[in-house]
C-alpha positions as CSV (number, residue, x, y, z in Angstrom):
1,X,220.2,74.0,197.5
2,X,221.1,70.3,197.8
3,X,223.9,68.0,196.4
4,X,223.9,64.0,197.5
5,X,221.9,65.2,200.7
6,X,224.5,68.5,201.6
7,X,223.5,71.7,201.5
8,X,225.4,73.1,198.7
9,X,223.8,77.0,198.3
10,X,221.1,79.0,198.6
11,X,218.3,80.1,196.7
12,X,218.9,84.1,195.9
13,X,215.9,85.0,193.8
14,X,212.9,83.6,192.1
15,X,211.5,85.6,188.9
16,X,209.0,85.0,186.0
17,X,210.4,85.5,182.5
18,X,208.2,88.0,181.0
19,X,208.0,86.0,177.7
20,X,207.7,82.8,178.4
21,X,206.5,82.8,181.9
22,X,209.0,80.4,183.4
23,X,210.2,80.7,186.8
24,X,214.0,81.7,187.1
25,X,215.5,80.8,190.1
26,X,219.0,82.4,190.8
27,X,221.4,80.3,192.9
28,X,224.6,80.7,195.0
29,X,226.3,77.5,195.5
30,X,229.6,77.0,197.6
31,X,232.9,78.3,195.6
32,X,234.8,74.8,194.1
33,X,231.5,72.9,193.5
34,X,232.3,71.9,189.6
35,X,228.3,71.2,188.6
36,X,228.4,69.9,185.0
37,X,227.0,71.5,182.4
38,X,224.3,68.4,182.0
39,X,223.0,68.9,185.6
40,X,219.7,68.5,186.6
41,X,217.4,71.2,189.0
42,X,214.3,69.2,190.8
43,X,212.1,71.3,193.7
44,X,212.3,68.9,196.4
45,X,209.7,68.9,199.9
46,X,210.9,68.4,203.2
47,X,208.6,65.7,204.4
48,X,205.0,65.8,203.8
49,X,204.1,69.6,204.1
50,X,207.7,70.9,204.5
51,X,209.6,73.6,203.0
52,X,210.7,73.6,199.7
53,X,214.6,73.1,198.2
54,X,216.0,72.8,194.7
55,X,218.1,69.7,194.6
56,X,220.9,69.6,192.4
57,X,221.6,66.2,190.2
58,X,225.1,66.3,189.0
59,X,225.3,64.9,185.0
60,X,228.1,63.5,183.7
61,X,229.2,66.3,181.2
62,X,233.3,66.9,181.7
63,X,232.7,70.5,181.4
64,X,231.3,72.7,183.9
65,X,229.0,75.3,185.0
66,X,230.3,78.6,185.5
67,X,228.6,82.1,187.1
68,X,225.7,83.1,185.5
69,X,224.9,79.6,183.3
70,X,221.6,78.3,183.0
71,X,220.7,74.7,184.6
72,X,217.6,73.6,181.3
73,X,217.0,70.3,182.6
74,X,214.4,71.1,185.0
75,X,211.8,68.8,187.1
76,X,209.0,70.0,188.9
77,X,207.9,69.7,192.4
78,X,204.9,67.6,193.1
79,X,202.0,69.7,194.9
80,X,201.5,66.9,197.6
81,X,198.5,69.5,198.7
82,X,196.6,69.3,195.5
83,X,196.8,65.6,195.5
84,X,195.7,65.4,199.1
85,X,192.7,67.6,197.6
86,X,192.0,65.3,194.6
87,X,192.6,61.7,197.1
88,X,189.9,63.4,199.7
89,X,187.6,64.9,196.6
90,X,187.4,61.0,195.0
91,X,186.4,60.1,198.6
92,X,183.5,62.5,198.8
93,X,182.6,61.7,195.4
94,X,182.5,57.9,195.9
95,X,180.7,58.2,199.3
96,X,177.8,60.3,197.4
97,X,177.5,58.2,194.5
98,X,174.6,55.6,193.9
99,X,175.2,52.1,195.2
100,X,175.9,49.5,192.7
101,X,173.0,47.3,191.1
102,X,172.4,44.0,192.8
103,X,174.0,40.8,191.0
104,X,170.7,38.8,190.1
């Protein structure tokens, strides 16, 4: 767990809600961080192919998170495998279809 490039915390647990199939991700951050309530959670990479962290974007809210709150404004990782996957599947695809028409 990140804040402004420091690691802030750890990641505890990782669960799916059994109704609505989100992920839960339980997090110990460092006693005295004061994380507004308007914070932002983003899955971050470590370089290319790297391990994955939760980066913590402070909001601007003057009141603050306390134990057990819930951080709702999420954003999600991007898989930087599945869009290697699609870059080299156009490839393939481009190299296998039919050349253009000539220009007359």
């Amino acid at each position: 767990v990140v804040v402004a490039g420091v690691s802030v915390g750890r990641v505890e647990a990782i669960r799916v809600d059994a109704e609505d199939f989100t992920a839960i991700a339980t997090l110990r951050v460092m006693s005295g961080l004061k994380l507004p309530t308007d914070s932002m959670a983003s899955i971050k990479t470590t370089g290319l192919i790297g391990d994955k962290y939760i980066l913590l974007a402070p909001g601007a809210d003057e009141t603050s998170l306390k134990a057990g709150d819930r951080i709702t404004m999420t954003e999600s990782s991007v898989d930087i495998e599945s869009l290697i996957g699609k870059m080299a599947f156009g490839s393939v695809e481009k190299e296998n279809s039919p050349a253009p028409a000539p220009v007359p």
